[in-house]
N, CA, C and O atoms as a Tinker XYZ file with bonds, in Angstrom:
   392  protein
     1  N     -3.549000   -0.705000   17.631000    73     2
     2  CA    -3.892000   -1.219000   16.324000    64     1     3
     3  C     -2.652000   -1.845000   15.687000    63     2     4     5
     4  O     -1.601000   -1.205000   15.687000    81     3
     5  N     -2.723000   -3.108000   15.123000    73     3     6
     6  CA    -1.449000   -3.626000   14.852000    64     5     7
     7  C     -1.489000   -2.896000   13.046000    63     6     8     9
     8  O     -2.455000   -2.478000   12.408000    81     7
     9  N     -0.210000   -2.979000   12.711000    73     7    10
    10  CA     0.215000   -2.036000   11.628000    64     9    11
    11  C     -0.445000   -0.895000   11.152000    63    10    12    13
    12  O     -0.943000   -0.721000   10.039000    81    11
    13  N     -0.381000    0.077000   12.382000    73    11    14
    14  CA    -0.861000    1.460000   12.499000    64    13    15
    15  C     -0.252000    2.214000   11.893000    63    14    16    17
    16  O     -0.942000    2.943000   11.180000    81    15
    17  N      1.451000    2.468000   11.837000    73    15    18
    18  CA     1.871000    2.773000   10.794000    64    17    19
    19  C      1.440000    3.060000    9.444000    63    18    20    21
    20  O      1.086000    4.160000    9.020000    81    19
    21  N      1.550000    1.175000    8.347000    73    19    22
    22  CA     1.231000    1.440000    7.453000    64    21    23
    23  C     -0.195000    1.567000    7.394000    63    22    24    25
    24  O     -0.700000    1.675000    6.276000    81    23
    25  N     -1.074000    1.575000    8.608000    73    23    26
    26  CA    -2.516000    1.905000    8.075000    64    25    27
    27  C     -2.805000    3.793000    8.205000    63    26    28    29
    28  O     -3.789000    4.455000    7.876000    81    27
    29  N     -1.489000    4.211000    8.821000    73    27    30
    30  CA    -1.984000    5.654000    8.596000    64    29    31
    31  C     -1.272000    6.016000    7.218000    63    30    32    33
    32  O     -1.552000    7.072000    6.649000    81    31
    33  N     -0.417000    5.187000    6.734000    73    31    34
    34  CA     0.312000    5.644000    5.356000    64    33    35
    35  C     -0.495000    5.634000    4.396000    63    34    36    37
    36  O     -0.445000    6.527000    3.550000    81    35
    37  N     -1.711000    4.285000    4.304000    73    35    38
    38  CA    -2.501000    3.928000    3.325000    64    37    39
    39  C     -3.416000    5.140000    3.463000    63    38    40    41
    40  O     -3.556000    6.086000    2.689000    81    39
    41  N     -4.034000    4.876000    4.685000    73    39    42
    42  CA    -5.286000    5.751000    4.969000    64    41    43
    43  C     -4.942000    7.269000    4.647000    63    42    44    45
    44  O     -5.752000    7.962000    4.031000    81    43
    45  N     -3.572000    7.829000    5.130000    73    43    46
    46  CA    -3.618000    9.469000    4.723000    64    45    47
    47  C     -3.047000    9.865000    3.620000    63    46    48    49
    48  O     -2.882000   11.070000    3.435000    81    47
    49  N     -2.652000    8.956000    2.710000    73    47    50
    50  CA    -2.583000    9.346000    0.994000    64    49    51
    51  C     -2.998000    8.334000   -0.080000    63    50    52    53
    52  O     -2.950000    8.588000   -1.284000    81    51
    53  N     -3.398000    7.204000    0.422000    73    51    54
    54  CA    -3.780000    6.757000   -0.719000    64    53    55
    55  C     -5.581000    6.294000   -0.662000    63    54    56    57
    56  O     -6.218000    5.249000   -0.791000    81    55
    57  N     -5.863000    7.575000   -0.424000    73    55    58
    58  CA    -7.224000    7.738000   -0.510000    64    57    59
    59  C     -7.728000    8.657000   -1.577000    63    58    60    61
    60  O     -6.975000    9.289000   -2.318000    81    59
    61  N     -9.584000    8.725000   -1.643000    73    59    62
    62  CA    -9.764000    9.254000   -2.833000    64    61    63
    63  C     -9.441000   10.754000   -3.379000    63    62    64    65
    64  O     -9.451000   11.033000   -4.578000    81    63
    65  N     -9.196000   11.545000   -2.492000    73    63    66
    66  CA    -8.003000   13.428000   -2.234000    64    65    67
    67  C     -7.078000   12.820000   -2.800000    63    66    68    69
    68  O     -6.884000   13.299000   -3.917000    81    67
    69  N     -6.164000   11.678000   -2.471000    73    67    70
    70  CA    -4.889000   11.513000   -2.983000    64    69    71
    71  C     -4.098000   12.266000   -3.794000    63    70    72    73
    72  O     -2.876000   12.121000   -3.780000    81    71
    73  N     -4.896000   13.413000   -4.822000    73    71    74
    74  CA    -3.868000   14.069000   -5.581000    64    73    75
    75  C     -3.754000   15.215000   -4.857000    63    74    76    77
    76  O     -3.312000   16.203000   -5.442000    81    75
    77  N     -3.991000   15.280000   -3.962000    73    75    78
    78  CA    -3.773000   16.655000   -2.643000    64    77    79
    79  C     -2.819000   16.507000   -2.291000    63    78    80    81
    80  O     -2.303000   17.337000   -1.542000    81    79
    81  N     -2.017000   15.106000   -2.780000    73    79    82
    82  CA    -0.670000   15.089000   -2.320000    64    81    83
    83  C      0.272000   14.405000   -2.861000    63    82    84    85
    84  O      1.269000   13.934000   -2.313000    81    83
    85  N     -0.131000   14.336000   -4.236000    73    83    86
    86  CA     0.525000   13.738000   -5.606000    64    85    87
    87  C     -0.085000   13.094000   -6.497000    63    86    88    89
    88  O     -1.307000   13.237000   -6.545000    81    87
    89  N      0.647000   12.108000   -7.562000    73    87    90
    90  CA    -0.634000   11.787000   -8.592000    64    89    91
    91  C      0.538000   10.552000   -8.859000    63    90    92    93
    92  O      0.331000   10.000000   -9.940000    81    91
    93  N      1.754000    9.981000   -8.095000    73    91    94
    94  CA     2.259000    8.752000   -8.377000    64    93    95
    95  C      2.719000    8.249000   -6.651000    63    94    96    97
    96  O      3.115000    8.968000   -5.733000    81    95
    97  N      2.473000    6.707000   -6.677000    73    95    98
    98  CA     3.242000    6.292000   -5.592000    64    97    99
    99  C      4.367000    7.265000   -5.080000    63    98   100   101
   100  O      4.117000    7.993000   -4.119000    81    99
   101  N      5.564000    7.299000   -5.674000    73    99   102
   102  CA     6.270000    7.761000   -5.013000    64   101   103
   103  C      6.031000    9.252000   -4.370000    63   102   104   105
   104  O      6.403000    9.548000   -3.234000    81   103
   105  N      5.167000   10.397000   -5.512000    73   103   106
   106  CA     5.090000   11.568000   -4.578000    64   105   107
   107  C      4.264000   11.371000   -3.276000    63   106   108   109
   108  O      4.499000   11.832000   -2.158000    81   107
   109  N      3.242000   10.576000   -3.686000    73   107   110
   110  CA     2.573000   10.252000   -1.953000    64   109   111
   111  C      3.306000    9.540000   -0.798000    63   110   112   113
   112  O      2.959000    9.710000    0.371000    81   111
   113  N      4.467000    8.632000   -1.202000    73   111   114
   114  CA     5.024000    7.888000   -0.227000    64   113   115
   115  C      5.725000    9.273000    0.277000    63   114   116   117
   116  O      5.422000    9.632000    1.415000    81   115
   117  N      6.684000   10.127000   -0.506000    73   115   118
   118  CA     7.767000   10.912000   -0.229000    64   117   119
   119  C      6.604000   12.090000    0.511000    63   118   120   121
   120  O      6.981000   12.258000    1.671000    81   119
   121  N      5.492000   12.838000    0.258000    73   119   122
   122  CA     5.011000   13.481000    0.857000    64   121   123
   123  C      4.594000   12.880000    2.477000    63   122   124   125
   124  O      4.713000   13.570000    3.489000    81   123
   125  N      4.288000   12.016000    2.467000    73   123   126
   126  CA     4.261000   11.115000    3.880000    64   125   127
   127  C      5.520000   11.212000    4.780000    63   126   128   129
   128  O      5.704000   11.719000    5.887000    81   127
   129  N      6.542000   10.363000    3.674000    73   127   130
   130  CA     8.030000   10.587000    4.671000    64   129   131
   131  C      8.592000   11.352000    5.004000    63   130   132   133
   132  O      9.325000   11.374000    5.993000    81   131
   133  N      8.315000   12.397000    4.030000    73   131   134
   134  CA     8.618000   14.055000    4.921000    64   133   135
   135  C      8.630000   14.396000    6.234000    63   134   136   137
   136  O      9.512000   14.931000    6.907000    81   135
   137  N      7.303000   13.939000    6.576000    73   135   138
   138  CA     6.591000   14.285000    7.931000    64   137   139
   139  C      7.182000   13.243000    9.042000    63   138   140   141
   140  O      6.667000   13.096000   10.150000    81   139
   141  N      8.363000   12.526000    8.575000    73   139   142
   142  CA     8.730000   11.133000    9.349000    64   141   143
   143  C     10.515000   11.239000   10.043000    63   142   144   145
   144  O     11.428000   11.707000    9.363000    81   143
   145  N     10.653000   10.879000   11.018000    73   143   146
   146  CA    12.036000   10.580000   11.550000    64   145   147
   147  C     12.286000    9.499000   11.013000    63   146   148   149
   148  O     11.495000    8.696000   10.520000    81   147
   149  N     13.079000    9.465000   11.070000    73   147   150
   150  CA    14.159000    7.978000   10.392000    64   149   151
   151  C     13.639000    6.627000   10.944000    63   150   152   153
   152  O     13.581000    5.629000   10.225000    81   151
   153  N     13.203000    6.628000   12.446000    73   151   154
   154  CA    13.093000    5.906000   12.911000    64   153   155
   155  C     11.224000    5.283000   12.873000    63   154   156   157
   156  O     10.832000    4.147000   13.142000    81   155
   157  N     10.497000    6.334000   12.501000    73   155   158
   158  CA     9.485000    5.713000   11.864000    64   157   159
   159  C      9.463000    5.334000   10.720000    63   158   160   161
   160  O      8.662000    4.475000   10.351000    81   159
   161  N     10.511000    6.007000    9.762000    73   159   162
   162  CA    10.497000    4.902000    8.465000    64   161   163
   163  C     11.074000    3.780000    8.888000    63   162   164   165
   164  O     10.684000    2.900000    8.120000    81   163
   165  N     11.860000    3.279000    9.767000    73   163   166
   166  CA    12.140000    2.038000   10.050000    64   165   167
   167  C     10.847000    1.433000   10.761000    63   166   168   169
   168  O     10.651000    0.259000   10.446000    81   167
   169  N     10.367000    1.715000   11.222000    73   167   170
   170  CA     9.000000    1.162000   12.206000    64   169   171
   171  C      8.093000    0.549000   10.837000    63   170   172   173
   172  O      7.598000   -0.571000   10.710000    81   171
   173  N      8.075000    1.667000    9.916000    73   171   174
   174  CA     7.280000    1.134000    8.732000    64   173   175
   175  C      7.744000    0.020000    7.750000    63   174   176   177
   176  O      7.135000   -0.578000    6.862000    81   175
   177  N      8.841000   -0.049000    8.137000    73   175   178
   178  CA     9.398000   -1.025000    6.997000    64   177   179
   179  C      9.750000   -2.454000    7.613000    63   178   180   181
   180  O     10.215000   -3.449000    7.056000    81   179
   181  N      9.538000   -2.332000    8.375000    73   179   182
   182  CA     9.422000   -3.640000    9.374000    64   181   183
   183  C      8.128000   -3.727000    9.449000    63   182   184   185
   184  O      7.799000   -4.692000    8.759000    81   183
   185  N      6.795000   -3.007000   10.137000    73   183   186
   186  CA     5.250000   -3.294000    9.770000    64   185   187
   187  C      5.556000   -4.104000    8.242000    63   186   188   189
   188  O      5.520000   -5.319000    8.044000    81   187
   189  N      5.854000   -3.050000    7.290000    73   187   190
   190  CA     5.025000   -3.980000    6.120000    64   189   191
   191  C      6.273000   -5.332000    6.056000    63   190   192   193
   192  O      5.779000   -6.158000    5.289000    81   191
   193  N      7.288000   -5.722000    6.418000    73   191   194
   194  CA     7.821000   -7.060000    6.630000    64   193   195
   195  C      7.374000   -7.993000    7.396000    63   194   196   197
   196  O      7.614000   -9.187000    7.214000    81   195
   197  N      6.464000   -7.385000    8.617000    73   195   198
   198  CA     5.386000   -7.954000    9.327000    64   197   199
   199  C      3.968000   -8.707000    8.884000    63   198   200   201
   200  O      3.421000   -9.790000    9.092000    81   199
   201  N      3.629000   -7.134000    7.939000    73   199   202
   202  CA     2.312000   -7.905000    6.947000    64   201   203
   203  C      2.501000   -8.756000    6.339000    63   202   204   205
   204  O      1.651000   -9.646000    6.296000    81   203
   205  N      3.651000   -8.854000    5.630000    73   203   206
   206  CA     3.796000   -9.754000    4.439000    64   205   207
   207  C      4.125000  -10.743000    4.988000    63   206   208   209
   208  O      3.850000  -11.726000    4.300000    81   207
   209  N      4.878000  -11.127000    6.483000    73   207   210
   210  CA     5.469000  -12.487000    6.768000    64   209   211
   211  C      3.656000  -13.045000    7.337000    63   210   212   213
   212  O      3.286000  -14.151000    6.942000    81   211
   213  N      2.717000  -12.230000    8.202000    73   211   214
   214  CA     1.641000  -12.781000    9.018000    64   213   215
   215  C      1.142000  -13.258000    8.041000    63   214   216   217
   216  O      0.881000  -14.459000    7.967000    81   215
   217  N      0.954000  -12.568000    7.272000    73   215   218
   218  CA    -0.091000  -12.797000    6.037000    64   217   219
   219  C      0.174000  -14.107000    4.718000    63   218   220   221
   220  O     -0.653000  -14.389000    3.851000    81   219
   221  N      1.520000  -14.736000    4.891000    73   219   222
   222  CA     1.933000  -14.987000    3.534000    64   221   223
   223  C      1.385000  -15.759000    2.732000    63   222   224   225
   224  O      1.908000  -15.931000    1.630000    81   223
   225  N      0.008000  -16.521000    3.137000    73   223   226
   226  CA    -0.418000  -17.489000    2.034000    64   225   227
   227  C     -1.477000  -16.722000    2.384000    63   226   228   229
   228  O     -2.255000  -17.402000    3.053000    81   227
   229  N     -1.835000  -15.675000    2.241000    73   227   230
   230  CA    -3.152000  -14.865000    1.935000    64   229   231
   231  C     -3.018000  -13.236000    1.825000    63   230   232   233
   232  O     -3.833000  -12.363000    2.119000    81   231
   233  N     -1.916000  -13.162000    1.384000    73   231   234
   234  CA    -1.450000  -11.037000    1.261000    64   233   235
   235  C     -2.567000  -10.814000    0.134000    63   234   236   237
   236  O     -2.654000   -9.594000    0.271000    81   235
   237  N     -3.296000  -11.052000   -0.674000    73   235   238
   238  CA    -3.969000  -10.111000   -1.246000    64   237   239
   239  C     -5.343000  -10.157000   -0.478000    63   238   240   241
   240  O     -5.794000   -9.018000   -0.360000    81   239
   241  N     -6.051000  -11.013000    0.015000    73   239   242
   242  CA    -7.414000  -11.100000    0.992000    64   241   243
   243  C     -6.953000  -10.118000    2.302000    63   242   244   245
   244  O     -7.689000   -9.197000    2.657000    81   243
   245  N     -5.582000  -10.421000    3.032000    73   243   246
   246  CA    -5.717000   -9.405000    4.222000    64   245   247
   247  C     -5.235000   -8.432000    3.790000    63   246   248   249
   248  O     -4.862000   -7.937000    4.854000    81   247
   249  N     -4.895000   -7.647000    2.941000    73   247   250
   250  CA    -4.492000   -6.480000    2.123000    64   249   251
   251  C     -5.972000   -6.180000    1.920000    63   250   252   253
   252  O     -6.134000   -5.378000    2.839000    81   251
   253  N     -6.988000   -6.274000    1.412000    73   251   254
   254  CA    -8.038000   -6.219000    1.217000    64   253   255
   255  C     -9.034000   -5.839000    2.182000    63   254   256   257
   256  O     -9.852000   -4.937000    2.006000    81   255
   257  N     -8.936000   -6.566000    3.219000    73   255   258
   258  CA    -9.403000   -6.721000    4.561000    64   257   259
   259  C     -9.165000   -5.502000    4.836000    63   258   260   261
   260  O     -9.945000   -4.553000    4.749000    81   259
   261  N     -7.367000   -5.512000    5.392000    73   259   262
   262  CA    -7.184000   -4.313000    6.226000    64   261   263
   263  C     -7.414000   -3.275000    5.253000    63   262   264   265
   264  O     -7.978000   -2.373000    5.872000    81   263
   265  N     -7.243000   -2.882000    3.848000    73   263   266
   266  CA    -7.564000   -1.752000    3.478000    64   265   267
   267  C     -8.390000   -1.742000    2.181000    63   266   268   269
   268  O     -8.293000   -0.762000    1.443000    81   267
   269  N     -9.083000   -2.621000    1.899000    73   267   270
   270  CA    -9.799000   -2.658000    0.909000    64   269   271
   271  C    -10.564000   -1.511000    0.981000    63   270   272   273
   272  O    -10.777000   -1.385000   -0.225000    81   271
   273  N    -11.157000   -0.547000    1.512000    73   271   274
   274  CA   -12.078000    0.556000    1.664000    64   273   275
   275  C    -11.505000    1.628000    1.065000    63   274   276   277
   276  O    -12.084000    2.438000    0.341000    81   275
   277  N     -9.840000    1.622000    1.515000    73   275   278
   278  CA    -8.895000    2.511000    1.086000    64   277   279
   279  C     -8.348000    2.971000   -0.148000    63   278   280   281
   280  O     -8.333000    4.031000   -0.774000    81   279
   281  N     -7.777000    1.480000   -0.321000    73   279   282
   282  CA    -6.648000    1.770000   -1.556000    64   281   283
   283  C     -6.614000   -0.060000   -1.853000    63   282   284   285
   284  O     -6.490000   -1.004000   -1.072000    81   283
   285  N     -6.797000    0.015000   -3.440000    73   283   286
   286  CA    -6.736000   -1.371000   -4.112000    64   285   287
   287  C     -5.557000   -0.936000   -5.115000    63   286   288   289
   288  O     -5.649000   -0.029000   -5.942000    81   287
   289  N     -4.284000   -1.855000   -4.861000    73   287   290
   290  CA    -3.211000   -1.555000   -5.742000    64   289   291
   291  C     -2.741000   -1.961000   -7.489000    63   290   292   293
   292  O     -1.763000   -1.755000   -8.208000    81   291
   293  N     -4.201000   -2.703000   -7.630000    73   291   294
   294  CA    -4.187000   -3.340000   -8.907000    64   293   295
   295  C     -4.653000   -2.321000   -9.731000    63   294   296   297
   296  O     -4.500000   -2.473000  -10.943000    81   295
   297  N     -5.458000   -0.813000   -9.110000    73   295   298
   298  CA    -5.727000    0.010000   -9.609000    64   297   299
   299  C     -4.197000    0.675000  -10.167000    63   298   300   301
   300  O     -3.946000    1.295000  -11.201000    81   299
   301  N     -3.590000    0.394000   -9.383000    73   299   302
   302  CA    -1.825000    1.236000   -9.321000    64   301   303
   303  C     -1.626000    0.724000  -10.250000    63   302   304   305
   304  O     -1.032000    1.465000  -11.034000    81   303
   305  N     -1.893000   -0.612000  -10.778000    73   303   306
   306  CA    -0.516000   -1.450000  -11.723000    64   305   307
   307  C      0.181000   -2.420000  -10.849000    63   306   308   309
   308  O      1.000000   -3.026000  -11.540000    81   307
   309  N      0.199000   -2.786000   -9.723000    73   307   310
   310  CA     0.594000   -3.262000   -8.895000    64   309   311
   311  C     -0.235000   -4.593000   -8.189000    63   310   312   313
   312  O     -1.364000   -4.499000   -7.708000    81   311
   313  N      0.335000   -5.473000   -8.223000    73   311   314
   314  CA    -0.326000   -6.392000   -7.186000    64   313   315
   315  C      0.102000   -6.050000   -5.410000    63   314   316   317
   316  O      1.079000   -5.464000   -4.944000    81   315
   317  N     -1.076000   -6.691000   -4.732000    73   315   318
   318  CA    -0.275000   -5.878000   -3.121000    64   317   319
   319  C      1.223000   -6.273000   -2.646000    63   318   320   321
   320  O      1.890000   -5.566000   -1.890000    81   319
   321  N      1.738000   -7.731000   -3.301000    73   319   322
   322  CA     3.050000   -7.894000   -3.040000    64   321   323
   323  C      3.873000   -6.690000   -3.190000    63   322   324   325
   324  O      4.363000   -6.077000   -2.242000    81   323
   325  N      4.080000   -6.189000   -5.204000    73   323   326
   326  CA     4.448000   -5.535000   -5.338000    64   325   327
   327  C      4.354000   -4.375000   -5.185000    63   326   328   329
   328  O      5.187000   -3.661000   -5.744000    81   327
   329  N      3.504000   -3.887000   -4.528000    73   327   330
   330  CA     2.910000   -2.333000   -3.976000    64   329   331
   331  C      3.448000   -2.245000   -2.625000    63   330   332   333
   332  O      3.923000   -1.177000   -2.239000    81   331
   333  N      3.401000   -3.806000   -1.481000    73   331   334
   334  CA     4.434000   -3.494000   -0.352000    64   333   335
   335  C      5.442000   -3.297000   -0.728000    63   334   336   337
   336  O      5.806000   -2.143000   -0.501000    81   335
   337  N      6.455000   -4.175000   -1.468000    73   335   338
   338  CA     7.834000   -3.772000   -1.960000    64   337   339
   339  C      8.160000   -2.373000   -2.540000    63   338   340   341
   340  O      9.209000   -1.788000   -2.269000    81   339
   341  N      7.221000   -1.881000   -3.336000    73   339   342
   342  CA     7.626000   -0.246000   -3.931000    64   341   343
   343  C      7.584000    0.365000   -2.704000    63   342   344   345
   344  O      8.618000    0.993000   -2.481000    81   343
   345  N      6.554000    0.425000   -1.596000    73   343   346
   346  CA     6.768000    1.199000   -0.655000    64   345   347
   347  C      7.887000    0.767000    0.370000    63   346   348   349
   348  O      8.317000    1.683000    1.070000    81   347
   349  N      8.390000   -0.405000    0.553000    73   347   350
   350  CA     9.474000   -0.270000    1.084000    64   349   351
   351  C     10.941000    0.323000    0.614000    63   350   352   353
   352  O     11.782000    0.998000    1.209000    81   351
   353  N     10.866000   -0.302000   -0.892000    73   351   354
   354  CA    12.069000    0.121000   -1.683000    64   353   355
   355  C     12.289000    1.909000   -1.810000    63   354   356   357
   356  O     13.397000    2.315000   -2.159000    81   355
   357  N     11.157000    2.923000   -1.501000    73   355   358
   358  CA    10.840000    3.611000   -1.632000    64   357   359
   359  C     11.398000    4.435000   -0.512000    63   358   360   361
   360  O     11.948000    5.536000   -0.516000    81   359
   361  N     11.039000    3.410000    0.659000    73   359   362
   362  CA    11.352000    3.875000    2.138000    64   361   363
   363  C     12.802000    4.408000    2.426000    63   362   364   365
   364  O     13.410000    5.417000    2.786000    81   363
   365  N     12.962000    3.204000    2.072000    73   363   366
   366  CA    14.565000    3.031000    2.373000    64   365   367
   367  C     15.282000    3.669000    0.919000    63   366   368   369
   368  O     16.513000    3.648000    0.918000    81   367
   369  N     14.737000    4.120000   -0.068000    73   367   370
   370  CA    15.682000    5.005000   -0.925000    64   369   371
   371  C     15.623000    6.125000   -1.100000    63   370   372   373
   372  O     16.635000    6.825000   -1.137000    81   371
   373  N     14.848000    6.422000   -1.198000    73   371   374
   374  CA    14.636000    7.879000   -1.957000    64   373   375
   375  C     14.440000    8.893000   -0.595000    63   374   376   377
   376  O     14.925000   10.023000   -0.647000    81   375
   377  N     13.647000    8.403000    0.726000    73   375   378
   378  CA    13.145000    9.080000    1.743000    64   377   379
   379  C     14.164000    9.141000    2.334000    63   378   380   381
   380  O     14.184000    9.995000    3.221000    81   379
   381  N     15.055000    8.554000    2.193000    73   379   382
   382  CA    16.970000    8.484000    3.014000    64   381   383
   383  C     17.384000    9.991000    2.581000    63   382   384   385
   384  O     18.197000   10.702000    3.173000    81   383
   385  N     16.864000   10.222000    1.760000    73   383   386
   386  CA    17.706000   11.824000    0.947000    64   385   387
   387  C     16.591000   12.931000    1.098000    63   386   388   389
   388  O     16.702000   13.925000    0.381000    81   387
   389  N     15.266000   12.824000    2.182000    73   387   390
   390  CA    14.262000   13.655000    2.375000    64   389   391
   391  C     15.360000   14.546000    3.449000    63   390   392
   392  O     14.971000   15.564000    4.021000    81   391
């Protein structure tokens, strides 16, 4: 499955349980990265540099596509640009000190 990664990130916390494992982006990203070696947060942060480059004159339709069932980030406050970027910025900061 291509960006299996971030489709198990979307799919195993930002679904409708979601507060089973926080109640903001970041506690769900950081409850995720817990469970992660370094080297799958790098795997992930390259996927979503992947999505965003395949995708770039259509990231909110294949954001939709691939997880519209899941998780819609405009619910967040977020457009999907900025909802990939929090989860990368996220990746690479805060999960560095998990």
């Amino acid at each position: 499955m291509k960006y299996e990664n971030l489709y198990q990130l979307i799919c195993g916390r930002f679904h409708e349980n979601f507060d089973l494992f926080g109640n903001t982006i970041e506690e769900l990203l950081l409850s995720f990265a817990c469970e992660c070696t370094p080297e799958e947060i790098n795997v992930m942060v390259a996927e979503i540099d992947r999505f965003k480059s395949d995708h770039a004159g259509n990231l909110d339709a294949a954001f939709e596509e691939k997880f519209g069932r899941q998780f819609n980030p405009t619910l967040w406050g977020h457009t999907t640009e900025s909802f990939l970027d929090e989860l990368k910025r996220l990746l690479l900061g805060e999960t560095r000190n998990v």
